[in-house]
N, CA, C and O atoms as a CHARMM CRD file, in Angstrom:
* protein
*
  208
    1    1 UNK  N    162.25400 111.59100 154.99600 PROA 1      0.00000
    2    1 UNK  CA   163.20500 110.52000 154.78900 PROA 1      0.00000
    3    1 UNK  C    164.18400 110.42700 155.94500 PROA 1      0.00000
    4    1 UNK  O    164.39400 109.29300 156.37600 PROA 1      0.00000
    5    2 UNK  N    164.81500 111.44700 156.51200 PROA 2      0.00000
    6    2 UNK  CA   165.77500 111.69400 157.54100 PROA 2      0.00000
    7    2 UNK  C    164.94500 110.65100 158.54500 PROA 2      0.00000
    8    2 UNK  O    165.47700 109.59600 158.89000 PROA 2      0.00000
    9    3 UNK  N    163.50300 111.04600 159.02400 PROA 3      0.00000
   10    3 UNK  CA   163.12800 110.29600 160.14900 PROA 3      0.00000
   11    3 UNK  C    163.15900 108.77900 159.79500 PROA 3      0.00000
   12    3 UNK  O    163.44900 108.02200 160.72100 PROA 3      0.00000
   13    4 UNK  N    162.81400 108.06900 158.19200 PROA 4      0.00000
   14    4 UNK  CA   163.43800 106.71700 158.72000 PROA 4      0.00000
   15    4 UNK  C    165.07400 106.04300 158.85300 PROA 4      0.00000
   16    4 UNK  O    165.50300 104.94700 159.21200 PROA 4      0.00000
   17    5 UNK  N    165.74000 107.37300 158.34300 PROA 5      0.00000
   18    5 UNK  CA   167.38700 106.93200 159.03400 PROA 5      0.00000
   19    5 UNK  C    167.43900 106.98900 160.52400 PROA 5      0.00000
   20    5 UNK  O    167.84800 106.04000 161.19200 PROA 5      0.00000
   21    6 UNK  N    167.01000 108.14500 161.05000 PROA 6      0.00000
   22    6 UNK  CA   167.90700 108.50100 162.81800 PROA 6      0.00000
   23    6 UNK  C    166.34700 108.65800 163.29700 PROA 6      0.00000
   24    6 UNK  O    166.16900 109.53700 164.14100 PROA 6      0.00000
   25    7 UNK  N    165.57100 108.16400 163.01000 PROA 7      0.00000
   26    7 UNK  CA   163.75900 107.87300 164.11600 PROA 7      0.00000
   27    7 UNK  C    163.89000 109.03400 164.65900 PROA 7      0.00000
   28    7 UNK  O    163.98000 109.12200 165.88300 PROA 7      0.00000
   29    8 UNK  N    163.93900 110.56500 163.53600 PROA 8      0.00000
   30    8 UNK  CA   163.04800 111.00500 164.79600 PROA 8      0.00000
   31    8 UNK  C    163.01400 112.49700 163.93300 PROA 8      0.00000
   32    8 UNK  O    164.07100 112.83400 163.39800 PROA 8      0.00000
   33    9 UNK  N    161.95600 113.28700 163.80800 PROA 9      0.00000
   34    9 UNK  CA   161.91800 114.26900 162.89300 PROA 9      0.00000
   35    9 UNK  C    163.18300 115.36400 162.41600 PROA 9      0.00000
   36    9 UNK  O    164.18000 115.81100 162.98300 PROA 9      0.00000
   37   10 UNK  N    162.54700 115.53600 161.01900 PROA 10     0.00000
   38   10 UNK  CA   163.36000 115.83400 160.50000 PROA 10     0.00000
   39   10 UNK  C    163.33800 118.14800 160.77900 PROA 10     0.00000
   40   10 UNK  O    162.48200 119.00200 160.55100 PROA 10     0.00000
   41   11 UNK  N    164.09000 118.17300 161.07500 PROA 11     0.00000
   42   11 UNK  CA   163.90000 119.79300 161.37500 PROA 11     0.00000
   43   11 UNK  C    164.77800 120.51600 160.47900 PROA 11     0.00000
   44   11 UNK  O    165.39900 119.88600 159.62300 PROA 11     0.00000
   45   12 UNK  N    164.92600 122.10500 160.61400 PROA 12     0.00000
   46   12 UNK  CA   165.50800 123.14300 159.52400 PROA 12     0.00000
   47   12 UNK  C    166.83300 122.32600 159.89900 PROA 12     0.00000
   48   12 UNK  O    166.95200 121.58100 158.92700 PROA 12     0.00000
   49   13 UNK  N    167.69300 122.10400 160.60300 PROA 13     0.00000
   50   13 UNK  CA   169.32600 121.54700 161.08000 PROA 13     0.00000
   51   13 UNK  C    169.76800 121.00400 160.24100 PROA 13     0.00000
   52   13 UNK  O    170.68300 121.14700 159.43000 PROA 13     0.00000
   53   14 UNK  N    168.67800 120.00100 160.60000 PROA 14     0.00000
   54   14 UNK  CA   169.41700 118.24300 160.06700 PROA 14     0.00000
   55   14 UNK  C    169.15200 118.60400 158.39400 PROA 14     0.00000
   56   14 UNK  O    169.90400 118.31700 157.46300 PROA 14     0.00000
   57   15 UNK  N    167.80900 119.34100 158.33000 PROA 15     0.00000
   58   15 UNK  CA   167.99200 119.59500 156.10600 PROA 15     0.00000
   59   15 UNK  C    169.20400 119.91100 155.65900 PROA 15     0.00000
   60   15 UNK  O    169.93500 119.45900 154.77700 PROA 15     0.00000
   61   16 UNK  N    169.29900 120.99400 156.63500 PROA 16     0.00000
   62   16 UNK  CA   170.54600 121.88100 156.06200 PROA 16     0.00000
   63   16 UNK  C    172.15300 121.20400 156.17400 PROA 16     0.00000
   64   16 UNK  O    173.01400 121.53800 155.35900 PROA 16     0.00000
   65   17 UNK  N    172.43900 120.20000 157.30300 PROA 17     0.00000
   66   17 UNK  CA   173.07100 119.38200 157.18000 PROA 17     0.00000
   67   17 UNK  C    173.54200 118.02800 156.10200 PROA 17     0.00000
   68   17 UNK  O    174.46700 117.70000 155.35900 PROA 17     0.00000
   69   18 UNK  N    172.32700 117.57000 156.55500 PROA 18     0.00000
   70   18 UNK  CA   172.26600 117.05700 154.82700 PROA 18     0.00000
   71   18 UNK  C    172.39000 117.32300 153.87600 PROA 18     0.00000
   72   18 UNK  O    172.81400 116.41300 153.16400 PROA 18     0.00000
   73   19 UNK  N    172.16500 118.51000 153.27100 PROA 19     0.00000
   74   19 UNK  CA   172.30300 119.41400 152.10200 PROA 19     0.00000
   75   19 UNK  C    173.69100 119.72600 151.72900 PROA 19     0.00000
   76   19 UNK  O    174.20100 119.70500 150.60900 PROA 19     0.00000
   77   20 UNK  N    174.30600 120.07200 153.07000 PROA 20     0.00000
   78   20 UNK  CA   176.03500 120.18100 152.97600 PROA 20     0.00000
   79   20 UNK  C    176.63600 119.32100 152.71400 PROA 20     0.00000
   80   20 UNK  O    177.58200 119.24200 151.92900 PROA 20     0.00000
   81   21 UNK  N    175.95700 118.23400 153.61200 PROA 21     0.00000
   82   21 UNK  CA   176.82600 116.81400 153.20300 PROA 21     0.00000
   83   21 UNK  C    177.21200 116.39700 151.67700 PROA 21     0.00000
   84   21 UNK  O    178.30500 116.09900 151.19500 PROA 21     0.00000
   85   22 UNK  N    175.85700 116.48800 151.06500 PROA 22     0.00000
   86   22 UNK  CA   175.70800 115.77400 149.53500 PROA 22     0.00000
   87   22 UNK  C    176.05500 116.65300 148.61200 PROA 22     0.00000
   88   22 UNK  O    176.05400 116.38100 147.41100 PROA 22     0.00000
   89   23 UNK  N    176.45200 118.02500 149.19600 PROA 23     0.00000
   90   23 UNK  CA   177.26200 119.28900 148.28600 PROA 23     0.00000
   91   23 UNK  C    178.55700 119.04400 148.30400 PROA 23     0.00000
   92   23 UNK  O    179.21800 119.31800 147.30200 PROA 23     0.00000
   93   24 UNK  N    179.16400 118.48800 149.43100 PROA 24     0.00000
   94   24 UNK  CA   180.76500 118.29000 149.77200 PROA 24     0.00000
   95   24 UNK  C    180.79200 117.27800 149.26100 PROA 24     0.00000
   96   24 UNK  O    181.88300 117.32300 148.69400 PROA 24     0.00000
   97   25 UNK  N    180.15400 115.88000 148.92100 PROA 25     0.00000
   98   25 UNK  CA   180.57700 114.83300 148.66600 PROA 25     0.00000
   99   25 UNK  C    180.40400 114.70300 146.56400 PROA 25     0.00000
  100   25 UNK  O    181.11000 114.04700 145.79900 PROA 25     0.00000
  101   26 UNK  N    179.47000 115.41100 146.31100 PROA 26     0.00000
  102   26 UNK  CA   179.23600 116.15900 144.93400 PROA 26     0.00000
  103   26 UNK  C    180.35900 116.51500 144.52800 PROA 26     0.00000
  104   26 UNK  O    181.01000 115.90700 143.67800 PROA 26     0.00000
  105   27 UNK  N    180.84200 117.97600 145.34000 PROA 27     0.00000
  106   27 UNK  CA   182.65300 118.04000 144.88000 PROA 27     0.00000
  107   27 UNK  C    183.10600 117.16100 144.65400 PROA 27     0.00000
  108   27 UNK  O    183.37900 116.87300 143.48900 PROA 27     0.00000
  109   28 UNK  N    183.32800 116.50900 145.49700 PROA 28     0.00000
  110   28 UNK  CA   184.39600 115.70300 145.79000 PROA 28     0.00000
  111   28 UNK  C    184.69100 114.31400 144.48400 PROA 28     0.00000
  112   28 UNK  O    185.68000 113.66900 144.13600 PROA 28     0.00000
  113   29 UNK  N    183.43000 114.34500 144.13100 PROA 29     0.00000
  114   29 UNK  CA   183.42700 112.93100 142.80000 PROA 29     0.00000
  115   29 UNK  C    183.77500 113.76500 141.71300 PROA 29     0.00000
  116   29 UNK  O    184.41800 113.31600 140.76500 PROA 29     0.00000
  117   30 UNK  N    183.35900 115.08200 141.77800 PROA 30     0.00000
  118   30 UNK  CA   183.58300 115.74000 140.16700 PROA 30     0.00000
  119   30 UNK  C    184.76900 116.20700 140.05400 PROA 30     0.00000
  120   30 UNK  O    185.19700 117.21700 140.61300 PROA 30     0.00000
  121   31 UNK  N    185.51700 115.28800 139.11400 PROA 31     0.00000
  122   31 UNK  CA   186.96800 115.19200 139.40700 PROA 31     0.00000
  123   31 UNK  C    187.29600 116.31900 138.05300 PROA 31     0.00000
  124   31 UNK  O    188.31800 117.00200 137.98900 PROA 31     0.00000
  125   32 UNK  N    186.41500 116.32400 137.23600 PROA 32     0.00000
  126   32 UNK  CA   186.11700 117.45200 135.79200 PROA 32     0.00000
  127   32 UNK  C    184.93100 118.10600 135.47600 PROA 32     0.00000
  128   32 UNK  O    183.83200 117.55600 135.39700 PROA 32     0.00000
  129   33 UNK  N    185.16600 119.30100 135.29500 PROA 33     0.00000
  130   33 UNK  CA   184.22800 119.76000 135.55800 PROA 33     0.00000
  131   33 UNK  C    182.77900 119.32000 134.06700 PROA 33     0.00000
  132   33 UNK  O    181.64500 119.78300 133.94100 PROA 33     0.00000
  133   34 UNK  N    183.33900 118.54800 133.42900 PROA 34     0.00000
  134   34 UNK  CA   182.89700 118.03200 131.88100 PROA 34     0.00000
  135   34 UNK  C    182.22300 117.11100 132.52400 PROA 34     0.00000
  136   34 UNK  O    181.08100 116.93600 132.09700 PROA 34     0.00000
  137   35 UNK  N    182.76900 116.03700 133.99900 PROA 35     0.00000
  138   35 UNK  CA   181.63000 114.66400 134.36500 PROA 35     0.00000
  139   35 UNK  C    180.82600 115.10400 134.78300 PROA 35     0.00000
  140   35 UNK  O    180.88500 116.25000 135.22900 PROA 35     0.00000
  141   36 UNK  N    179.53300 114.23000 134.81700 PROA 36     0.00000
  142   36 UNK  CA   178.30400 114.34000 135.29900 PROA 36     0.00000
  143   36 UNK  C    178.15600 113.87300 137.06800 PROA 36     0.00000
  144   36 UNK  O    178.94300 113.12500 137.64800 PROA 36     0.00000
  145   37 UNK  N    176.97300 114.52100 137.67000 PROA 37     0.00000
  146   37 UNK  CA   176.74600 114.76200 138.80800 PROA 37     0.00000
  147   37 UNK  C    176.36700 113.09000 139.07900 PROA 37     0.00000
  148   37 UNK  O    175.50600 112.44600 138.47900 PROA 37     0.00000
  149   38 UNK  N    177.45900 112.50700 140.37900 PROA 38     0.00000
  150   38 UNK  CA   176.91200 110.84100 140.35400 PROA 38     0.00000
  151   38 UNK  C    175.59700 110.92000 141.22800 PROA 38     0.00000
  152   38 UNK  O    174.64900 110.18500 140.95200 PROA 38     0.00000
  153   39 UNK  N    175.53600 111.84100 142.31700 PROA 39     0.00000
  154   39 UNK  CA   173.97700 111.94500 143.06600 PROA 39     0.00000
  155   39 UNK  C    173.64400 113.16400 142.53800 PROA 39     0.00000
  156   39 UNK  O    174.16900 114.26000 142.34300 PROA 39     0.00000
  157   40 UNK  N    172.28200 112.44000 142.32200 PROA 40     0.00000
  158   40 UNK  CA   171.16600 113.05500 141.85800 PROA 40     0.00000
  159   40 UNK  C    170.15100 113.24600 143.02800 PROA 40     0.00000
  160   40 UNK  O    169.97500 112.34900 143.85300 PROA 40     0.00000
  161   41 UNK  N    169.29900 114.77800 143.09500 PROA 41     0.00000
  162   41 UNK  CA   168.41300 114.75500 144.12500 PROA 41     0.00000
  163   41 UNK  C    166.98300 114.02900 143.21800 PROA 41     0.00000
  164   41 UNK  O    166.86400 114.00500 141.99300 PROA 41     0.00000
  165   42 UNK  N    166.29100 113.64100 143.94000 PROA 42     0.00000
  166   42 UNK  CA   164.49600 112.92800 143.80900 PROA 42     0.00000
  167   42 UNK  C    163.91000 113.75900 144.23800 PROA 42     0.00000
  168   42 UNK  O    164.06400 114.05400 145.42400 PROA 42     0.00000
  169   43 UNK  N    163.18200 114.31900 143.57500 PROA 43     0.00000
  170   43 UNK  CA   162.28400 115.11600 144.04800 PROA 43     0.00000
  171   43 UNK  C    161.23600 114.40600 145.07700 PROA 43     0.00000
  172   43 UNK  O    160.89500 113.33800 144.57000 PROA 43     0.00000
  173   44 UNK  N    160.64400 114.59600 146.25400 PROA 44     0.00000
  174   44 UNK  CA   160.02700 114.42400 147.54700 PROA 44     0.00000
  175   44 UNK  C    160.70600 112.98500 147.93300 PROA 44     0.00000
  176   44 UNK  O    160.20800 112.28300 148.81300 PROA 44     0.00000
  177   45 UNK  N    161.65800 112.67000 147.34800 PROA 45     0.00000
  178   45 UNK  CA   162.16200 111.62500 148.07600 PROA 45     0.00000
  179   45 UNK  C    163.69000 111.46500 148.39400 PROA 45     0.00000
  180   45 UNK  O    163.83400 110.25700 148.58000 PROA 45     0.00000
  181   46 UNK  N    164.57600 111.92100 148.50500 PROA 46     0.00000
  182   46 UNK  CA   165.63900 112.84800 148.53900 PROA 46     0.00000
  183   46 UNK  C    166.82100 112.39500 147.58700 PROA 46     0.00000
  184   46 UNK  O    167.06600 113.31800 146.80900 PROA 46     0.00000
  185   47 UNK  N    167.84700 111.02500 147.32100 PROA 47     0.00000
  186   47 UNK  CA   169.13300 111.05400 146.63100 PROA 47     0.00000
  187   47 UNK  C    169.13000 109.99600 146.30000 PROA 47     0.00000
  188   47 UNK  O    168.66100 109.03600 146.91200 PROA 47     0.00000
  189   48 UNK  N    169.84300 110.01000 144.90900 PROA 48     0.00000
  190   48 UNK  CA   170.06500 108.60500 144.51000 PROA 48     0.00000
  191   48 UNK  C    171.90200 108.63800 144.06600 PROA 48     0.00000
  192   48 UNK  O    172.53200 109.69100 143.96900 PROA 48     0.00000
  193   49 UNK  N    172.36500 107.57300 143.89700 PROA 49     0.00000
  194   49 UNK  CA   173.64300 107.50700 143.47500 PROA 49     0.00000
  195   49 UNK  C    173.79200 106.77500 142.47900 PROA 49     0.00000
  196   49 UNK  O    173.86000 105.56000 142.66300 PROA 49     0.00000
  197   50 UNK  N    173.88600 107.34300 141.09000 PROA 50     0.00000
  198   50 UNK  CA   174.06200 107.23300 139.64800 PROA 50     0.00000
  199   50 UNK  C    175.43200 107.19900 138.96200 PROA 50     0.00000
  200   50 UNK  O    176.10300 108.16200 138.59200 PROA 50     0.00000
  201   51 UNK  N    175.69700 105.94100 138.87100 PROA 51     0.00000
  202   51 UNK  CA   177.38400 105.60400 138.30300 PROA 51     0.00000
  203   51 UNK  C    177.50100 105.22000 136.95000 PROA 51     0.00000
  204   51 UNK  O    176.44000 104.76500 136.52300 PROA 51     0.00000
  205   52 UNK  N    178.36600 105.24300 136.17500 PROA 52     0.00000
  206   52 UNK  CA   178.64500 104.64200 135.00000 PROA 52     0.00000
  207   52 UNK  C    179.06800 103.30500 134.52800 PROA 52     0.00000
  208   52 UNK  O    179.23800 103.10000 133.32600 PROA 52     0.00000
């Protein structure tokens, strides 16, 4: 998926980058720890963003 954002393979970096990203931004919405997670990972296809 990374390669059709920035054209050009996706390596161990950029996963692991990504991974941080959508962990910090995860915090960041769960304002209680009672709400639900608004991104969700897809399995082989990577994130979706799920609101109420």
């Amino acid at each position: 998926m990374t390669d059709l954002v920035w054209k050009e393979d996706c390596d161990f970096y950029s996963r692991k980058a990504i991974h941080n990203h959508i962990s910090k931004l995860r915090k960041k919405l769960r304002f209680e720890p009672d709400l639900p997670n608004y991104i969700e990972s897809v399995s082989g296809i990577g994130y979706k963003f799920e609101h109420l």
